[in-house]
N, C-alpha and C positions, 0 to 999 in steps of 0.2 A: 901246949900244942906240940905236938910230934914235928920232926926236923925231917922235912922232906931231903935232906942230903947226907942220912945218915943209914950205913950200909943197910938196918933190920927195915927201917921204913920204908927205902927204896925197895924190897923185896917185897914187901906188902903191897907197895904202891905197881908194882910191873903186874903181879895179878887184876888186880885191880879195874888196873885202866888195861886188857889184852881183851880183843873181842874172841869169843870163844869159839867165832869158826876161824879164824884166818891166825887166831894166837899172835897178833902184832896188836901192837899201843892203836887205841882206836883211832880212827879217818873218818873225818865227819859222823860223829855217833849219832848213833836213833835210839829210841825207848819204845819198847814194843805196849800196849795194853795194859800187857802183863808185869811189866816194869822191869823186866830185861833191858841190856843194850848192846848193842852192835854197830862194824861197821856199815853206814848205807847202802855200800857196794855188794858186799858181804850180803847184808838180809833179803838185799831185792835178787841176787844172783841166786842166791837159795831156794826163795819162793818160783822163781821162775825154771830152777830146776826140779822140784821136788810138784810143783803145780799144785801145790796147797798153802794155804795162806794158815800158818802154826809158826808154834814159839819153838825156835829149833833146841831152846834148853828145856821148856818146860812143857812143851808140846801141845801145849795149850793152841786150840784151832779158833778162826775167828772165821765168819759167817761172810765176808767180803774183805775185802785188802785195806789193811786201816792204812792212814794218813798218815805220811813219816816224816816229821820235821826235825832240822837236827838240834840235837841238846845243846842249848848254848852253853848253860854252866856245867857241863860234863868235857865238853868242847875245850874252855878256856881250863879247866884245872889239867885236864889232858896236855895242851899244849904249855901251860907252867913247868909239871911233870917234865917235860923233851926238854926244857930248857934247862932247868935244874941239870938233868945227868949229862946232859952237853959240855958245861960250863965246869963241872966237878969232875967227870972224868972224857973218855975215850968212848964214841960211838959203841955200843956192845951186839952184835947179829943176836937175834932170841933164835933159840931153836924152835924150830915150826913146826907142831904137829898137825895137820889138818883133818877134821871128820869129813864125812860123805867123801870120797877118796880124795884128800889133801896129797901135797907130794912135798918130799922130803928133799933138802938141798935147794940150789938156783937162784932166782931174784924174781922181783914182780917184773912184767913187761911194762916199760914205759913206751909213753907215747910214739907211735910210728913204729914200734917194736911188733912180729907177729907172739900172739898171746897164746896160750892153751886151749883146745876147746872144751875139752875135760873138767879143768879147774873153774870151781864154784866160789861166787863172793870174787875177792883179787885172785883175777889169772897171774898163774906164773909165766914165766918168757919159755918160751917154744924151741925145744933146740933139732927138733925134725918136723916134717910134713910126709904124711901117706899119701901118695896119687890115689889107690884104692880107695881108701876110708875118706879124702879128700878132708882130712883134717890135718891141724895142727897139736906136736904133744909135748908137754914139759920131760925132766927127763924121768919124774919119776910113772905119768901115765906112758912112757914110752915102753917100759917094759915087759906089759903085754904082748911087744909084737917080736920083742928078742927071746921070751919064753916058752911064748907057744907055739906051736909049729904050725896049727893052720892057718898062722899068721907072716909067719916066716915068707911068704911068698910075695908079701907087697914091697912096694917099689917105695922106700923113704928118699927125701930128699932134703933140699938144705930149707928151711924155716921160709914159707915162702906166702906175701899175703895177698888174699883173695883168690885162693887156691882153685875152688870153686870155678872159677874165670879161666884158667891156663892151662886147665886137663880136657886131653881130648877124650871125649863122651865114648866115644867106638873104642880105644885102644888106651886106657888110662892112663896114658904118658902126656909130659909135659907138651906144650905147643915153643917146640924150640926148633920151627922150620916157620919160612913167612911165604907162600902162593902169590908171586907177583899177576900171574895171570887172571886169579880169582880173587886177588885183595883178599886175602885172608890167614891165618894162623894155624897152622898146619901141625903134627907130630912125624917125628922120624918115619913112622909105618904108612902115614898118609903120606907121604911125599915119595917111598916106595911104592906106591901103588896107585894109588887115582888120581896123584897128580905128576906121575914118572915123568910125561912128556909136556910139564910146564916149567914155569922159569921160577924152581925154588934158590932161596937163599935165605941161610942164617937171620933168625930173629934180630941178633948183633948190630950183623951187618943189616940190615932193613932198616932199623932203629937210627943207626949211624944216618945213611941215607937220609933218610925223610926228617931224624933231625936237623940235617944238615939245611934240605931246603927249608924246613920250618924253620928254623934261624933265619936262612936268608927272606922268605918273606915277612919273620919278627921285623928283621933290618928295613926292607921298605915298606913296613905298615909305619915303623918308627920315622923313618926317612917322612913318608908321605902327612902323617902325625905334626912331624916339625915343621915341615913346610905349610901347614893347612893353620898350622895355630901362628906362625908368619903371618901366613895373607888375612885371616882372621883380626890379627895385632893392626895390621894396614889399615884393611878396614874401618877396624874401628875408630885408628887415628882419622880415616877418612869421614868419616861423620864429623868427626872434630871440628876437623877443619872446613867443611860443610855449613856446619854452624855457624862459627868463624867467618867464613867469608858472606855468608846470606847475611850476618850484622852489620858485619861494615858495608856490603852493595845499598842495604837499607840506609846507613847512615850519612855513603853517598848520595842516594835517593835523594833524600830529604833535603840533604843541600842543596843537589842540583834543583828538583823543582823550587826550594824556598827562591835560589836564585832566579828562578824563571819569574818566580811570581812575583818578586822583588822587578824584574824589567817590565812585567805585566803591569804592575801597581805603575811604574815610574812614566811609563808612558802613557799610561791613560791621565797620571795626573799633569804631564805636560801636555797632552791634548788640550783637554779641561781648560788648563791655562790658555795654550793657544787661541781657542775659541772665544773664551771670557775677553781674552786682549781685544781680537778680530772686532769683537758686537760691541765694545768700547767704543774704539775709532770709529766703527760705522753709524752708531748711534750717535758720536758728535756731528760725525760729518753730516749728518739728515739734519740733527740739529740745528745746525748753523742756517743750512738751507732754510730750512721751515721758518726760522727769525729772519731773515731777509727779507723770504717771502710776504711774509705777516708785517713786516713795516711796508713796505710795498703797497702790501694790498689796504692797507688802515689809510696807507696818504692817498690810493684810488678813491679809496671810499668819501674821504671827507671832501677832496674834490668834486666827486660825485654829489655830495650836499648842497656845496655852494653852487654849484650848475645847475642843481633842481633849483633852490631859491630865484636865483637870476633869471631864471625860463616862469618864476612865477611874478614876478614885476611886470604891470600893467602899463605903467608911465613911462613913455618912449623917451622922454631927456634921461630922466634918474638910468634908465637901463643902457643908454648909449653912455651915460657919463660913468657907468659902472664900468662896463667892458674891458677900457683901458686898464682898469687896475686891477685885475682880473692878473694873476702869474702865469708863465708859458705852461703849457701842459706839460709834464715830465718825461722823458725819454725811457719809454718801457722799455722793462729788459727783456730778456726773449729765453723765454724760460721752457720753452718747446726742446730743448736736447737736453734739458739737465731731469734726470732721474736718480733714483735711489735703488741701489743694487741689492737683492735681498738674499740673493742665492749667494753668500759668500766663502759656503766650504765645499766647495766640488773639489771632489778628490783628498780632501782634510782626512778623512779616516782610513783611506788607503793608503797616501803618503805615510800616518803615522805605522799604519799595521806594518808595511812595508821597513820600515824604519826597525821595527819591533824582529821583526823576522831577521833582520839581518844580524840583529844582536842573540837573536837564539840561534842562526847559524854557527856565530862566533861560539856558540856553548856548545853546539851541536860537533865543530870540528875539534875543537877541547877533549870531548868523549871520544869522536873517532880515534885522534891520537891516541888516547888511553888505550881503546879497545886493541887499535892492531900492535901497541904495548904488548900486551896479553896475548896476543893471538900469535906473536913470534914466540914467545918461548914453547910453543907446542912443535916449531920447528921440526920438517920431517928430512930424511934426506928422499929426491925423487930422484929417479934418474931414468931416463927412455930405454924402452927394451928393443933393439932391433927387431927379434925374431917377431914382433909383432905388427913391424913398418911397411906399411904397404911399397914395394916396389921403386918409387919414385922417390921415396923419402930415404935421405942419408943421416945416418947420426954418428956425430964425430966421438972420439977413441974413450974420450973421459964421459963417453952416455950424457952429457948436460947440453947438448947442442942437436939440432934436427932443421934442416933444410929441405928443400924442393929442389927436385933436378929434373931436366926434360929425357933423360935417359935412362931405363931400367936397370936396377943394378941386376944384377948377375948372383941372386940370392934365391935357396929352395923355396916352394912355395909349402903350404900347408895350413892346416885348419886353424892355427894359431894368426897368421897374419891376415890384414884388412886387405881386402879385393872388392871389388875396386875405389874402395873411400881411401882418399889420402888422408888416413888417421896412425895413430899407431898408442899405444898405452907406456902406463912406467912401468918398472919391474915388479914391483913390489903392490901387494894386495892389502885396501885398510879392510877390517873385519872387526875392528872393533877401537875404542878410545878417539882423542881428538889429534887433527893432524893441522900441519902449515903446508904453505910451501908459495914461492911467487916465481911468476916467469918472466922475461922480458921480453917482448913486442915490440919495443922502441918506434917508429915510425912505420912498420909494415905496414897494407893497406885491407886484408884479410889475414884472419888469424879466428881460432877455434879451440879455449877450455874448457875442462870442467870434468867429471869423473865417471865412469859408467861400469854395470854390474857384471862379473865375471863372466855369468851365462849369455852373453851377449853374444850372437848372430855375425860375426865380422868378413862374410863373403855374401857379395850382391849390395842394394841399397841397405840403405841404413837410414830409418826415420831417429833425429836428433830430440826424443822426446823423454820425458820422466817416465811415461805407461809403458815406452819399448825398454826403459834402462838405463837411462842418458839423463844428467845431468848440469846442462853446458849453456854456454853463450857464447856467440862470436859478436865479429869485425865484419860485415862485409856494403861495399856500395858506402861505404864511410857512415856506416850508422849500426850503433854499439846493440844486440837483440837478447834477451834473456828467449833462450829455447823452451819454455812451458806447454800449455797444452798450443798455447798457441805464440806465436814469438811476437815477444812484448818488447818493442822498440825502450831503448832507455835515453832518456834526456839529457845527454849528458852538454857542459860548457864543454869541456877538451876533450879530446879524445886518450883512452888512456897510455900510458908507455911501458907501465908494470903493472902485474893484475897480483893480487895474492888469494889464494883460492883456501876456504877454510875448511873444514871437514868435522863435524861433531855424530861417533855413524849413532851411540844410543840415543842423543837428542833428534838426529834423523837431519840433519841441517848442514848446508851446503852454500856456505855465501863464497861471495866474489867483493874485493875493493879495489880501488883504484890506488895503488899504494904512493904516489907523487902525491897524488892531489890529498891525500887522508877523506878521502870518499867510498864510501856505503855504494856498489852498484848494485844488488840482487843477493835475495836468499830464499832458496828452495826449500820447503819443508817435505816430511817424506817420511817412509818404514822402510828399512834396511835387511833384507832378512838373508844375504849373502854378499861374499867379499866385494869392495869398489877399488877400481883401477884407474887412478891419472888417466885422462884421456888429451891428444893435442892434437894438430891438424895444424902445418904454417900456411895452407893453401897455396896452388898453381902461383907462380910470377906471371904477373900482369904488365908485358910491354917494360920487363925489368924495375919495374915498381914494386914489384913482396918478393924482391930476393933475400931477404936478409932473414937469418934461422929466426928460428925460438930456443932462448937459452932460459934455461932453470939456472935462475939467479939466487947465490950467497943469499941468507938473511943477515941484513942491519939493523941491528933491534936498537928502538928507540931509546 
């Protein structure tokens, strides 16, 4: 076998393997039909310039465009071949003769490089562009336009791609002006003339420009990007823990009612017992009676015998000598007030229920603790906004304090403050999430929370309802009212001294507790579809009985 690295072989072997348009070692070979081979590039660039499907050696025509797959084993001895003269000596340039007009000198265009439009099979690289011809030329198709003079007149410039794109149509110069007035791409000559009196500037400088801000909206698409895939990440932790908490509330559940049903079970079976005790005693006690009675009535009876006998004795001696021995008649007992009580559980099953209830109280106030637990760390800061205090209402320097004065202050009026409700709001607007906050009332004798909706009406009356906007509850006449459609008095044992007022605005929910006593007074449900505002009201002093503010009280979390 011949030595592929031996100088006579390797000359045989550079024919060999050169496709015969492009004279280079073949790239990706094909085999025609006719059993030619060529590079792919090479035979499809041929046929599409020559627009006949023939053997560019042997000219041989084929009746439609056969199927080119490339030679693998022509392929792989091909690339042995490169490897070989690699490895033995020094890269070697072939000299390149090209048919259908090939060009002498240069290199192939690589990728992103403007190519030839001339060159057939591998373009060579471009070293000018025609405005005119709107093409690109290697150097050696270039020469037609330095020989011939009716060509001498075109405008060549530097290797420029998608030429096609950046020549203006009218004056076949480059578009190297930019029409700020008409957004568009302009030429030296058009910017002389139909657009003299707009605002031209350099392609450059335009480019510069509008890179510039495209950068900066890159930046906060990126900016808005990072922050979006943030609240995204939140999110999803917030499902997590969604999960998370909905397990364990369930796992509370289950205890708390197993414990309910555990006091459920304990007390009906000390009722049970109760009662079973009860109908014991009561059934001895009848008992007893009934055996008294029944000797009693057995020693009447037999008396009753011997008196019939004696009343049937004929013989006046025998019945007189009987008499005497006859025993005193017995001293009855008097059995007219003694009865048996049958009714003996009046009130048995409401004492126990009553008994029962108080120990699910006991569970009940266990969970309030928990809840207003939970309900402080939502902690808001509020704080009263003057500009919206009616008149009469002063609020001291740190906003957490608001009294009643019999004197107007000496403050602008306007659309913002309440006229004439002695109300006034906090600063700050909830519009969304959950909030806290508690006041303190201490002993005043009137008093007015709860939160109302931004669009709210605050000159003239003011109806206190959920349908106007409001929802509140006061103090007044010493009796505690949830403001609903209609005001539902609340039962309360004490009256309260700190209220904590809860806020949930997507659950739509709005409770009130009694924060001393860890009591549940009132919760509003609702659709929220704009911001809600703290509302307060310490009410007029009564005979100096409600002088004392309303202060937004510190949270003490349990």
């Amino acid at each position: 076998m011949q030595n592929l690295g031996s100088p006579a072989a390797r000359t045989l072997s550079e024919e060999q393997f050169q496709c015969s348009i492009c004279l280079e070692v073949f790239v990706e070979p094909v085999t025609t039909p006719c059993g030619h081979s060529f590079c792919k590039a090479c035979l499809q660039g041929y046929w599409s310039h020559s627009r006949k499907f023939q053997c560019p050696m042997c000219k041989r025509s084929f009746t439609r465009r056969p199927e080119l797959s490339v030679n693998c084993v022509l392929a792989d001895i091909t690339e042995q071949f490169q490897d070989t003269v690699t490895t033995n000596e020094a890269p070697r340039t072939l000299t390149r003769e090209r048919d259908l007009g090939g060009s002498e000198g240069g290199s192939f265009a690589r990728e992103g490089e403007v190519s030839c439009d001339d060159c057939i099979g591998r373009k060579m690289r471009a070293i000018r562009s025609c405005l005119n011809c709107q093409s690109s030329f290697c150097e050696t198709h270039l020469r037609p336009h330095q020989r011939d003079r009716s060509l001498s007149s075109h405008r060549l410039v530097a290797p420029t791609l998608r030429l096609e794109q950046k020549v203006c149509r009218k004056h076949r110069r480059l578009l190297e002006a930019y029409c700020r007035s008409d957004h568009s791409c302009i030429c030296t000559a058009c910017a002389d003339a139909a657009h003299k009196s707009h605002d031209v500037v350099s392609v450059d400088r335009e480019w510069k420009r509008k890179m510039s801000h495209l950068n900066k909206r890159r930046s906060e698409f990126k900016h808005l990007i990072k922050e979006r895939a943030k609240k995204l990440e939140e999110i999803k932790q917030s499902i997590k823990v969604i999960k998370s908490c909905a397990q364990k509330e369930l796992e509370e559940s289950w205890q708390v009612y197993a414990d309910l049903l555990r006091l459920v079970e304990q007390s009906q079976a000390e009722l049970v017992e109760r009662i079973a005790a009860w109908q014991r005693e009561a059934e001895r006690k009848a008992q007893d009676l009934a055996e008294g009675l029944e000797r009693e009535l057995s020693q009447l009876r037999m008396r009753s015998t011997e008196l019939d006998q004696l009343a049937q004795t004929q013989d006046q001696v025998l019945f007189l000598q009987s008499v005497p021995t006859m025993p005193p008649l017995l001293e009855p007992m008097d059995w007219s007030g003694v009865s048996v009580n049958t009714d003996l559980y009046v009130g048995t099953l409401r004492k126990s229920v009553s008994t029962l209830m108080d120990k699910v109280q006991e569970e009940l106030n266990k969970l309030l603790e928990k809840e207003l637990g939970k309900l402080q760390s939502y902690a808001s800061e509020v704080l009263f906004d003057p500009s919206t205090a009616q008149r009469n209402l002063v609020v001291s320097e740190d906003g957490k304090q608001v009294k009643y004065e019999d004197h107007k202050q000496d403050v602008t009026e306007g659309h913002q403050r309440f006229h004439p409700a002695l109300f006034l709001l906090g600063r700050e607007g909830l519009a969304s999430g959950q909030h806290y906050w508690e006041v303190k009332v201490g002993e005043k004798t009137a008093w007015m929370l709860g939160v109302a909706r931004q669009s709210i009406c605050r000159q003239g009356d003011v109806n206190l309802r959920p349908e106007c906007g409001y929802w509140c509850m006061w103090l007044k006449n010493g009796e505690v009212k949830a403001l609903s459609s209609t005001r539902l008095p609340l039962h309360l044992p004490t009256l309260p001294t700190k209220v904590g007022i809860y806020v949930d605005y997507e659950a739509g929910q709005v409770s009130f507790y009694d924060v001393k006593a860890r009591l549940h007074l009132y919760t509003f449900m609702d659709t929220f579809t704009e911001s809600l505002y703290p509302i307060f009201s310490p009410f007029p002093n009564r005979d100096g009985r409600n002088s004392a503010p309303l202060i937004i009280s510190p949270i003490k979390h349990s």
